[in-house]
DSSP file (Angstrom, degrees, kcal/mol; ACC not computed):
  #  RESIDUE AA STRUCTURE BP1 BP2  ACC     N-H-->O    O-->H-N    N-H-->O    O-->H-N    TCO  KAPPA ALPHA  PHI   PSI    X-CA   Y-CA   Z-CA
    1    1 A X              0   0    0      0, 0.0     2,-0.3     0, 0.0     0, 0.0   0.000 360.0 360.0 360.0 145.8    0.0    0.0    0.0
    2    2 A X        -     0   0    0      1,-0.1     2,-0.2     0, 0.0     0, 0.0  -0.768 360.0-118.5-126.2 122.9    1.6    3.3   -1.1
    3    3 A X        -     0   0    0     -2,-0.3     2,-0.5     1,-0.1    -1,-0.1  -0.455  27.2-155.4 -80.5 122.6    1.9    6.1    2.0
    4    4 A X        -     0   0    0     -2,-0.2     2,-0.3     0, 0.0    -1,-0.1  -0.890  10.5-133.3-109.4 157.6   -0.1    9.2    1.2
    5    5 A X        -     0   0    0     -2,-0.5     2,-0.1     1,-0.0     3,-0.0  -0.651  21.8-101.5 -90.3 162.9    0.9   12.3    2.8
    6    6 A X     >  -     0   0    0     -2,-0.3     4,-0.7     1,-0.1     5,-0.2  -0.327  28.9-111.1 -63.1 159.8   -1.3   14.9    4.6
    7    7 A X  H  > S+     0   0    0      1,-0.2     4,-6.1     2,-0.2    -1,-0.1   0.945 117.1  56.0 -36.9 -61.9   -2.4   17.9    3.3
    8    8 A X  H  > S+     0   0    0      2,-0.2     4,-1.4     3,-0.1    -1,-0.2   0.841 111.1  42.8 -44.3 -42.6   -0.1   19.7    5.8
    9    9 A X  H >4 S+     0   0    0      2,-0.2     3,-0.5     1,-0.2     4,-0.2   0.894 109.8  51.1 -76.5 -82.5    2.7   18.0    4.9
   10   10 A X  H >X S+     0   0    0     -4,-0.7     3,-1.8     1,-0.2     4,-1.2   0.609 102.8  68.9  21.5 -81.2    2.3   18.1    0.9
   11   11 A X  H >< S+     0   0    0     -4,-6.1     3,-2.4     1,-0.3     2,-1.7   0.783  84.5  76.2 -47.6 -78.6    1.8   22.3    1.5
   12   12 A X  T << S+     0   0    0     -4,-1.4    -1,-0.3    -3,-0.5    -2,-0.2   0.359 117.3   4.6  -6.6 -32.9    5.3   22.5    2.5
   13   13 A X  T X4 S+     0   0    0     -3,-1.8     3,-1.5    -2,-1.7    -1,-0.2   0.110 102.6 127.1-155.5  -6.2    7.0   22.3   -1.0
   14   14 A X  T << S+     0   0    0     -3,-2.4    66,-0.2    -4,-1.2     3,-0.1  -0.398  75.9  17.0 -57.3 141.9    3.5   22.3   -3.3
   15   15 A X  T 3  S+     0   0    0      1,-0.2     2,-0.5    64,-0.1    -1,-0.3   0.669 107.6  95.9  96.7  16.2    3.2   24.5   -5.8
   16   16 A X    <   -     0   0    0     -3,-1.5     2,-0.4    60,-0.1    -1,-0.2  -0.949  44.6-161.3-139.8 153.5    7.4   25.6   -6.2
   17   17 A X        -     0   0    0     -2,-0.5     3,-0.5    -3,-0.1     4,-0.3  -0.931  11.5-160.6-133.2 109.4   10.3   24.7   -8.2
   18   18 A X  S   >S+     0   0    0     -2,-0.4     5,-5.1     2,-0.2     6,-0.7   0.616  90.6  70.1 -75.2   5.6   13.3   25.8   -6.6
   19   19 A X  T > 5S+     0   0    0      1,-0.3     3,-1.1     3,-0.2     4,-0.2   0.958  95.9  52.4 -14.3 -78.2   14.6   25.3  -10.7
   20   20 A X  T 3 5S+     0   0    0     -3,-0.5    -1,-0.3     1,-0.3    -2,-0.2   0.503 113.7  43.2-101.6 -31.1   12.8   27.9  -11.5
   21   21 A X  T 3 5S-     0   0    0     -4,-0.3    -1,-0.3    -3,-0.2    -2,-0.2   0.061 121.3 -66.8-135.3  29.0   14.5   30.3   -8.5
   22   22 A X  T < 5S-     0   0    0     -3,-1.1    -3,-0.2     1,-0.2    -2,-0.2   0.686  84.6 -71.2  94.3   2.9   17.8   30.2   -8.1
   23   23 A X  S   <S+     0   0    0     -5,-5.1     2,-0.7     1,-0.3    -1,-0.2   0.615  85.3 167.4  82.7  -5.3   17.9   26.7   -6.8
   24   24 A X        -     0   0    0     -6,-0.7    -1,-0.3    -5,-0.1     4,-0.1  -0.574  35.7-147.6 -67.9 119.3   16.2   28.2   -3.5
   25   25 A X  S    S+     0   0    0     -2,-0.7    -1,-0.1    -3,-0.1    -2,-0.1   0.931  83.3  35.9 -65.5 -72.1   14.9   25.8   -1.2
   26   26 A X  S    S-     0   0    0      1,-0.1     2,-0.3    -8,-0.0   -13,-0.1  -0.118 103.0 -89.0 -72.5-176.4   11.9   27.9    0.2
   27   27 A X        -     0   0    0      1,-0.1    -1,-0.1   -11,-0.0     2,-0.1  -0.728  46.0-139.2 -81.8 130.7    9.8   30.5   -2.2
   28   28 A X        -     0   0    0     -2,-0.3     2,-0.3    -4,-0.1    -1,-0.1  -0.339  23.8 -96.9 -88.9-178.5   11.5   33.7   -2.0
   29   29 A X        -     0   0    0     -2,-0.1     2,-0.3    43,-0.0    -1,-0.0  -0.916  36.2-152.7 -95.1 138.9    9.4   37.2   -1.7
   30   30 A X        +     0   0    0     -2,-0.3    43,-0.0     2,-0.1    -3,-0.0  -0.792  18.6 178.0-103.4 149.3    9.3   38.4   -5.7
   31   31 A X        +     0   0    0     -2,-0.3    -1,-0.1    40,-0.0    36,-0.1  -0.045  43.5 127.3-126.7   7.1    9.0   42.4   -5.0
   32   32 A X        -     0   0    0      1,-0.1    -2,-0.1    34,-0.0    34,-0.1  -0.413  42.4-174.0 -63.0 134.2    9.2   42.4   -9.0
   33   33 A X        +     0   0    0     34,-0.1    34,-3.5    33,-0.1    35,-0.4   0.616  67.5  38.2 -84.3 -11.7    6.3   44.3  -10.9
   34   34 A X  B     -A   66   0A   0     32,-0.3     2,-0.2    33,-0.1    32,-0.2  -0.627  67.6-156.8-127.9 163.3    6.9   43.5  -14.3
   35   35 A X        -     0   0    0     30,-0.6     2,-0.1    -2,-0.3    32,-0.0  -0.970  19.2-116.2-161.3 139.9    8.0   40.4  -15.8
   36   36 A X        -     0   0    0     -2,-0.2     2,-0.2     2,-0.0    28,-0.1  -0.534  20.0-144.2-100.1 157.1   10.0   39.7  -19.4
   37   37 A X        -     0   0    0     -2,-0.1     3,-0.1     1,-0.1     4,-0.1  -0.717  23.0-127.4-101.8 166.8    8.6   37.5  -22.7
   38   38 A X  S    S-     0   0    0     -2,-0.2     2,-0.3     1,-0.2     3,-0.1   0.588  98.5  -3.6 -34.3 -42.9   10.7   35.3  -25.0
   39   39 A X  S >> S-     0   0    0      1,-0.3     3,-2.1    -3,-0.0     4,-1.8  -0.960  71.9-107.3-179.6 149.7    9.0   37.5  -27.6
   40   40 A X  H >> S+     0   0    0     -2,-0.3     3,-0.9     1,-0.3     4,-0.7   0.808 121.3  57.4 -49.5 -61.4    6.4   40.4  -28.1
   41   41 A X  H 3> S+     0   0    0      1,-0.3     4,-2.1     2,-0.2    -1,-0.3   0.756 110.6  45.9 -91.8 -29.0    3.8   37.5  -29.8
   42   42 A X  H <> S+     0   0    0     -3,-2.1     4,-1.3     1,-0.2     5,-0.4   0.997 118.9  42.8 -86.5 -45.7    4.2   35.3  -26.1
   43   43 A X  H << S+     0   0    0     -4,-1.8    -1,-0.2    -3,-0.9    -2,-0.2   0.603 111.2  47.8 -47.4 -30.6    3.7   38.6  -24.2
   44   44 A X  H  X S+     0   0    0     -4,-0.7     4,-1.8    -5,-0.3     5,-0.3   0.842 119.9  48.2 -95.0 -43.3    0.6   40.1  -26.5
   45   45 A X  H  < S+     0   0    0     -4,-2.1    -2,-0.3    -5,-0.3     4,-0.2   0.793 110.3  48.2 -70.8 -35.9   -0.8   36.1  -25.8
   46   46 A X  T  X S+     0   0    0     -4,-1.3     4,-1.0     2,-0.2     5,-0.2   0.556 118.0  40.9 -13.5 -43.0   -0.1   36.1  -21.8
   47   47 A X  H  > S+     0   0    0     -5,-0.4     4,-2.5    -4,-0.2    -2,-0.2   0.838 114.4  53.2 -91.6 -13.3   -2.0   39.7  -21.5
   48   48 A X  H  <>S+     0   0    0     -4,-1.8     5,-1.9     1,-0.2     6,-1.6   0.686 117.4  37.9 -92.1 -12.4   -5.0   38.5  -24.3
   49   49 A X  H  45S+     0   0    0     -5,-0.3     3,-0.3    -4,-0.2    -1,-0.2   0.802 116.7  55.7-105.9 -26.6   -5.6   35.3  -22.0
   50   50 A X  H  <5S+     0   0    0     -4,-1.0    -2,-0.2     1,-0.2    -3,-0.1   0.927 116.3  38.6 -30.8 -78.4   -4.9   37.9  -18.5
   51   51 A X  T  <5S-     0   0    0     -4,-2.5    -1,-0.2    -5,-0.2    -2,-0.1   0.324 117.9-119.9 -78.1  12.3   -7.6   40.1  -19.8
   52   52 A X  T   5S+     0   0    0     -3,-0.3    -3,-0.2     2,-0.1     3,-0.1   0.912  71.2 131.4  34.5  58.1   -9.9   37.0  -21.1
   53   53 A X  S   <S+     0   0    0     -5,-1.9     2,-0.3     1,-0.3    -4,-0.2   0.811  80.1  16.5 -94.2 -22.3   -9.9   38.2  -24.8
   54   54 A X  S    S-     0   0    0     -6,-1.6    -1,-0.3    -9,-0.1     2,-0.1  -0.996  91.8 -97.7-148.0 132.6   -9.1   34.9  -25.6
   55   55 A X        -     0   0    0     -2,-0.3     2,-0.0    -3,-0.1    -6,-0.0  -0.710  37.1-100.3-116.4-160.6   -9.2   31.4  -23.9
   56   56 A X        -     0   0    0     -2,-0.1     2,-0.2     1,-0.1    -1,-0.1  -0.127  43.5-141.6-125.3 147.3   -7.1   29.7  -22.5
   57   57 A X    >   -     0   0    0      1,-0.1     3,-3.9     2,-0.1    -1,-0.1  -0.498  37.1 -66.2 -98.0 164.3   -5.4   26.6  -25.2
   58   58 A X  T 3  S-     0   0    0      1,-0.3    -1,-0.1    -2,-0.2     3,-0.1   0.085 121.7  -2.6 -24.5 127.6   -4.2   22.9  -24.5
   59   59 A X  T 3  S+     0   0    0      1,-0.2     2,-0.3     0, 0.0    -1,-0.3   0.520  98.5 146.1  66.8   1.1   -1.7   22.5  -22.5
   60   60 A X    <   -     0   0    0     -3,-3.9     2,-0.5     3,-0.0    -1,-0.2  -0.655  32.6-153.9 -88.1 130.2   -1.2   26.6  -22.2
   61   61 A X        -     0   0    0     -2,-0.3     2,-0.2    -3,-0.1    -4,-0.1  -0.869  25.9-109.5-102.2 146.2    0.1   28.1  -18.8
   62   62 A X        -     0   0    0     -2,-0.5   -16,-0.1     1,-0.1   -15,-0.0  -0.699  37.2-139.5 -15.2  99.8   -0.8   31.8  -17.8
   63   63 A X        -     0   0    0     -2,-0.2     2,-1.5   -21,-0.1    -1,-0.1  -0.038  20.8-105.3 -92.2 176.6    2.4   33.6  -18.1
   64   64 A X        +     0   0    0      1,-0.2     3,-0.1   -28,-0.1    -1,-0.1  -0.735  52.2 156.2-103.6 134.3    3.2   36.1  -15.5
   65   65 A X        +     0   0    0     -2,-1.5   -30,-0.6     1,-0.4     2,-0.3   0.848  61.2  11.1-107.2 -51.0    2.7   39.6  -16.8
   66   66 A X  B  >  -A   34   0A   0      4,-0.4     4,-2.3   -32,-0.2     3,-0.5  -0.961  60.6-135.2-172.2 110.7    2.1   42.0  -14.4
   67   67 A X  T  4 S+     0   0    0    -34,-3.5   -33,-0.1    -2,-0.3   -34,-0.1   0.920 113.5  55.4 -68.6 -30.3    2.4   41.6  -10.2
   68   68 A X  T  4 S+     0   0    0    -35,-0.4    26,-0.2     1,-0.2    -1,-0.2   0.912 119.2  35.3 -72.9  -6.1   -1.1   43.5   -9.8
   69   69 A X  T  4 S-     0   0    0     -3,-0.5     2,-0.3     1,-0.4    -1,-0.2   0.754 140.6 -16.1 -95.7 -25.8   -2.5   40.4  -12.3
   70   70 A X     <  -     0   0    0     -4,-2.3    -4,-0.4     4,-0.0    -1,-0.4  -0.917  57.6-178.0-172.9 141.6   -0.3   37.7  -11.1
   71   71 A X     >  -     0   0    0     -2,-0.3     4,-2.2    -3,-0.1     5,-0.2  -0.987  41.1-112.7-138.5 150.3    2.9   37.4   -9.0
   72   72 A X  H  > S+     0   0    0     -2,-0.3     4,-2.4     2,-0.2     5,-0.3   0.990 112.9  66.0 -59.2 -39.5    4.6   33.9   -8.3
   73   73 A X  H >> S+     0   0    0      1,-0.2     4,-2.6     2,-0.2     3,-1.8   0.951 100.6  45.7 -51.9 -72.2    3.7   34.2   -4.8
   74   74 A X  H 3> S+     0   0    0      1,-0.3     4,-2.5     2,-0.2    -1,-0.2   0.777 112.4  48.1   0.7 -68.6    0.1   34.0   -5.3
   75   75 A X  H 3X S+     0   0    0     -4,-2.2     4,-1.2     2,-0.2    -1,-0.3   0.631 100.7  57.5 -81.2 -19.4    0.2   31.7   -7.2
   76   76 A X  H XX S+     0   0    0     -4,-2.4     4,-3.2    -3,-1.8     3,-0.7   0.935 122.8  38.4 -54.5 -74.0    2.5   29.5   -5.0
   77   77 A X  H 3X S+     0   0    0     -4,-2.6     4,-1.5    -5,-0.3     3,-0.4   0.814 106.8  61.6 -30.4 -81.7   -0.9   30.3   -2.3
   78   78 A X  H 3X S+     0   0    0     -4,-2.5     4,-3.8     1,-0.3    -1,-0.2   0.770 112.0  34.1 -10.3 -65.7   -3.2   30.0   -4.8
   79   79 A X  H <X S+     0   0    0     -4,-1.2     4,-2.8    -3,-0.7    -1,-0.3   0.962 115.1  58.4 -75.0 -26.8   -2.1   25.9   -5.4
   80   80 A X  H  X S+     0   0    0     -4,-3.2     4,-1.9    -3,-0.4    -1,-0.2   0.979 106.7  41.8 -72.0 -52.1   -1.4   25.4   -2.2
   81   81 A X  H  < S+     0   0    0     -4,-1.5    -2,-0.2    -5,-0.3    -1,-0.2   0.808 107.8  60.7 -32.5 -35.7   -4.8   26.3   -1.0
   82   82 A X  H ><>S+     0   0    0     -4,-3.8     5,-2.3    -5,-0.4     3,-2.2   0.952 101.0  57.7 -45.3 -66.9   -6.2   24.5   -3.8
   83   83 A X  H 3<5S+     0   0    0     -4,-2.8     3,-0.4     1,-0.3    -2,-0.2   0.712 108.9  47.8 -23.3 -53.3   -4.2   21.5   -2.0
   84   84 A X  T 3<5S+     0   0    0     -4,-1.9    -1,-0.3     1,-0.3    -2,-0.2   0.344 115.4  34.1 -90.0  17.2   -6.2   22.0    1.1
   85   85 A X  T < 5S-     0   0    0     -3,-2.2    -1,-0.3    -4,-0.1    -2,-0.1  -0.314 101.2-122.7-136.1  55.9   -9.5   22.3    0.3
   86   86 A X  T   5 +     0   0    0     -3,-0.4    -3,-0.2     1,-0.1     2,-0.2   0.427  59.9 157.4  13.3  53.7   -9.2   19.7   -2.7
   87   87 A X      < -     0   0    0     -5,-2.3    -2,-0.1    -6,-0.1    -1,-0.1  -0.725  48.0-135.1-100.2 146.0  -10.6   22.5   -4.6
   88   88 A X  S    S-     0   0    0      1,-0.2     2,-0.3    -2,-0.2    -1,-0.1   1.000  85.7 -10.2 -56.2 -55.1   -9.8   22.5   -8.9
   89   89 A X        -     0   0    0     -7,-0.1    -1,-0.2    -3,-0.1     2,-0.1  -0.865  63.2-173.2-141.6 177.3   -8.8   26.1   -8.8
   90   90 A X        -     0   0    0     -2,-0.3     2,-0.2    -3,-0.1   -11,-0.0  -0.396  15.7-141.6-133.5-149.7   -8.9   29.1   -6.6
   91   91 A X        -     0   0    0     -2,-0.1     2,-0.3   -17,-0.1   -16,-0.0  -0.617  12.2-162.7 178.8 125.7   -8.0   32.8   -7.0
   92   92 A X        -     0   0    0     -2,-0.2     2,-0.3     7,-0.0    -2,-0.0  -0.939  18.0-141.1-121.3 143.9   -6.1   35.1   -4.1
   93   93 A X        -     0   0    0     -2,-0.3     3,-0.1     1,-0.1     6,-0.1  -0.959  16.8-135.2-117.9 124.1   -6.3   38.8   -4.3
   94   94 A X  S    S+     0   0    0     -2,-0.3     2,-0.4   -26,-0.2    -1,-0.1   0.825  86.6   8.9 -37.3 -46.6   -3.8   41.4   -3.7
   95   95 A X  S >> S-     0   0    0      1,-0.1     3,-2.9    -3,-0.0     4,-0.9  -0.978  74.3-103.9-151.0 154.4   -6.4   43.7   -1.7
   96   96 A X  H 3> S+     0   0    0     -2,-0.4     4,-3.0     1,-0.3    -1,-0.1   0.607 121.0  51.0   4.2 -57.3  -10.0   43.9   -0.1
   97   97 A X  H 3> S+     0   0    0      1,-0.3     4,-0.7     2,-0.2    -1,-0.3   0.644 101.7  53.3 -79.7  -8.2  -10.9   46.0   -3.2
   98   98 A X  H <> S+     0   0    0     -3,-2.9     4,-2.1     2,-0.2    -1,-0.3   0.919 110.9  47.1 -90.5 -25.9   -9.7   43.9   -6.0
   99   99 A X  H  X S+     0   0    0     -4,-0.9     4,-2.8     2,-0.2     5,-0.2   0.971 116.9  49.2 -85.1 -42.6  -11.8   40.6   -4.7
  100  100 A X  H >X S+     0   0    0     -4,-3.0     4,-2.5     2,-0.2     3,-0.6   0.941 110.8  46.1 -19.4 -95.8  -14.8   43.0   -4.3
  101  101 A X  H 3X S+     0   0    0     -4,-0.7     4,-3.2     1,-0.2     5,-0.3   0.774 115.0  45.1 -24.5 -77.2  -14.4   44.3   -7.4
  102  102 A X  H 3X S+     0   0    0     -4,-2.1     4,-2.1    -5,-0.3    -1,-0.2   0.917 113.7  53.7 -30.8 -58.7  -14.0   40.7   -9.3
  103  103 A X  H << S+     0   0    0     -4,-2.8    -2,-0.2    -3,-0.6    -1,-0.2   0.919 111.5  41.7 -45.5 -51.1  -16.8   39.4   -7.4
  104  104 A X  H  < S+     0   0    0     -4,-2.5    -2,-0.2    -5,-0.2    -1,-0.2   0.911 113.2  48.9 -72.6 -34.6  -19.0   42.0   -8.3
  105  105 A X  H  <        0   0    0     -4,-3.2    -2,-0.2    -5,-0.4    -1,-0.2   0.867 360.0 360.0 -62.9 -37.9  -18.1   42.4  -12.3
  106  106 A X     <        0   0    0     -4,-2.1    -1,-0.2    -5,-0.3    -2,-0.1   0.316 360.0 360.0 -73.6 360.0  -18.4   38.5  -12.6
């Protein structure tokens, strides 16, 4: 029989690639606003899928654009929370007024 872990433990290390970050064990704080493309066409495609002009295609990840649209941290929350509430997807908001705001427009 194959050991599953708890939630709790699992949240530790969900949702990061220290790859991805300098080979850092934990998540670091990004204080970044801005973020660079490969090329204007993956950037104009990251802001058209951002802004829902488009959706979103097989196999296509949600590039990071913008910290007030998306910041890695977030999105590090974002999966783990998913993680504990066995939820598909979630959504964390920088402030009070931006989840208002979403909530109400939607």
């Amino acid at each position: 029989m194959k050991h599953r872990m708890h939630p709790e433990s699992l949240m530790m290390s969900y949702g990061y690639k220290p790859q991805l970050s300098e080979g850092a064990v934990k998540p670091p704080i990004f204080q970044t606003s801005t973020f660079c493309f490969h090329s204007a066409e993956e950037g104009k495609a990251f802001f058209e899928l951002a802004y829902g002009l488009r959706e979103k295609g097989i196999q296509e990840e949600q590039g990071l654009i913008y910290s007030r649209i998306n910041n890695p941290n977030l999105e590090i929350l974002e999966n783990r929370l998913c993680l504990w509430d066995k939820a598909a997807e979630g959504a964390v908001f920088e402030s009070g007024m931006s989840a208002i705001s979403t909530v109400m427009l939607e």
